[in-house]
N, C-alpha and C positions, 0 to 999 in steps of 0.2 A: 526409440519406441513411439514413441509422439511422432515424427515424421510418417513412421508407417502405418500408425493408426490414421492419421489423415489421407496418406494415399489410399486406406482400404475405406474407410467411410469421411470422403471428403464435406460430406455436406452436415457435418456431428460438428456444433460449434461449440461446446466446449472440450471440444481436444483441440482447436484451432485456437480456441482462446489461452488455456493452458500451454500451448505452441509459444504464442506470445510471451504469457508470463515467463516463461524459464528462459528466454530471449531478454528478459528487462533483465531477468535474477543474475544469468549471464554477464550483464553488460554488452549486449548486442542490440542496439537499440532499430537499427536499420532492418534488422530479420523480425524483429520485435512489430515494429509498424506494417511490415508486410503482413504479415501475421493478423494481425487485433486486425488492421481493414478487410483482412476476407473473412475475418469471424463478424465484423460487424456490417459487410455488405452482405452475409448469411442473415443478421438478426437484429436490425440496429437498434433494439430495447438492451442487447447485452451489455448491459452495467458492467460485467467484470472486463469487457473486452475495451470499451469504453476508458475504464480508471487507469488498467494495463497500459494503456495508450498514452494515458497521463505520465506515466512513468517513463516511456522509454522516450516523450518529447522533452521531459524533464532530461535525461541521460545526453541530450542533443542539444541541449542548451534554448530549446525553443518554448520560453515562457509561457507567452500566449496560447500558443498551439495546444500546453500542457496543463493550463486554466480552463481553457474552452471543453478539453475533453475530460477532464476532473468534473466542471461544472454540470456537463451532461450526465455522467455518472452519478453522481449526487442525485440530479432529477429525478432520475430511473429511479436508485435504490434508497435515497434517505441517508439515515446517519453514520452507516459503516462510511459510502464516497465520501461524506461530508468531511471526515477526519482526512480524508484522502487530500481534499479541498484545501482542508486546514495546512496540509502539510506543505502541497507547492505554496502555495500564499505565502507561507513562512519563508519556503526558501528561495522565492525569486521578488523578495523585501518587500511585501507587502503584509508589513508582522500587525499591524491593527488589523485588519481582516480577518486572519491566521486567529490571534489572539479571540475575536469576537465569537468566530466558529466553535472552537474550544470551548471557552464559556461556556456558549450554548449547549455542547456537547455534553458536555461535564454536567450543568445544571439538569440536562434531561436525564440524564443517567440515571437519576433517583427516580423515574418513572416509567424507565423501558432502557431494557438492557442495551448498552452500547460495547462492544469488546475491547478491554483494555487495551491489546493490541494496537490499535488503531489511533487510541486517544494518546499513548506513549510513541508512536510515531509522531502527530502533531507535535507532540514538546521535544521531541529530539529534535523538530524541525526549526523551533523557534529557541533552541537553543535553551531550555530548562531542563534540565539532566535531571535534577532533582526530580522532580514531578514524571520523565519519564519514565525513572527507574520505580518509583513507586507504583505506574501505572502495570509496568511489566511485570512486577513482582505481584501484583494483583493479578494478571489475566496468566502467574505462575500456579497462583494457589486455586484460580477459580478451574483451571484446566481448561483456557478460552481461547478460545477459534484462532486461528494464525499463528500462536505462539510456537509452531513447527517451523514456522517461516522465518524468525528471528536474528537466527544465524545469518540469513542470505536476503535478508532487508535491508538496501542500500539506504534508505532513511536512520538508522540503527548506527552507521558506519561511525557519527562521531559521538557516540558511546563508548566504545571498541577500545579506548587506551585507558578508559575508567574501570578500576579495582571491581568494582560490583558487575562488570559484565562480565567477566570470567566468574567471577561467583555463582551469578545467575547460567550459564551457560553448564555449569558443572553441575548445578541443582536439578537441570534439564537432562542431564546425563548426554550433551552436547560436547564437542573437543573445541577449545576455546580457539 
């Protein structure tokens, strides 16, 4: 449906961008890239096409590539990339960074909404289950932004064999 919606209005970047995203969700990082670059030689403020990008250089194993466009995304939009940021940081060992973003994250939270989402991907990324299940369980009860996304968040993946994510997943009325 996304492929057709883009052959009928090629130049709507976010179905080009959403192209991408379901290309990372996939695990299709190469259609994924194709993708986010003509959403974002469409519009190169697109933050989401931007972070997308981040993820599927992450899927390819190209760190740098996956810091540089995490790091633009962030510019663009603030604190949602920033979790984003937090997260490659984490996983391509750069967990003092990872860690300091968090913080920040975390401590602003009590001044402007940040999505748990987001902040429990960071800690799945630097390897605190604890804090991320708590984070998820919170953007369960707030009913907050991306928690549709959970199941098919490869950041999420090493949760997956932990009791509480079929719980939470069930709570979601999700099939584990």
């Amino acid at each position: 449906q996304l492929d057709t919606a883009r052959r009928l209005d090629p130049l709507r970047i976010g179905i080009t961008a959403l192209l991408g995203r379901a290309y990372v969700n996939w695990g299709r990082p190469d259609e994924a890239i194709a993708a986010l670059d003509q959403a974002i030689d469409l519009n190169p403020q697109a933050d989401l096409a931007w972070q997308q990008l981040g993820h599927a250089y992450l899927l390819k194993h190209q760190s740098a590539d996956a810091i540089a466009a995490f790091r633009k995304a962030a510019a663009l939009s603030g604190l949602r990339d920033s979790a984003h940021l937090a997260y490659a940081y984490a996983v391509t060992g750069d967990r003092a960074t990872a860690e300091r973003i968090v913080g920040d994250l975390v401590a602003s939270s009590s001044r402007r909404y940040v999505s748990p989402f987001h902040i429990a991907m960071a800690y799945s990324g630097l390897g605190h289950v604890d804090d991320a299940f708590a984070f998820l369980e919170r953007g369960y009860e707030e009913r907050a932004s991306f928690m549709d996304l959970v199941k098919v968040t490869a950041a999420f993946a090493p949760l997956r064999g932990d009791p509480r994510w079929s719980r939470l997943l069930a709570k979601m009325g999700l099939d584990p």
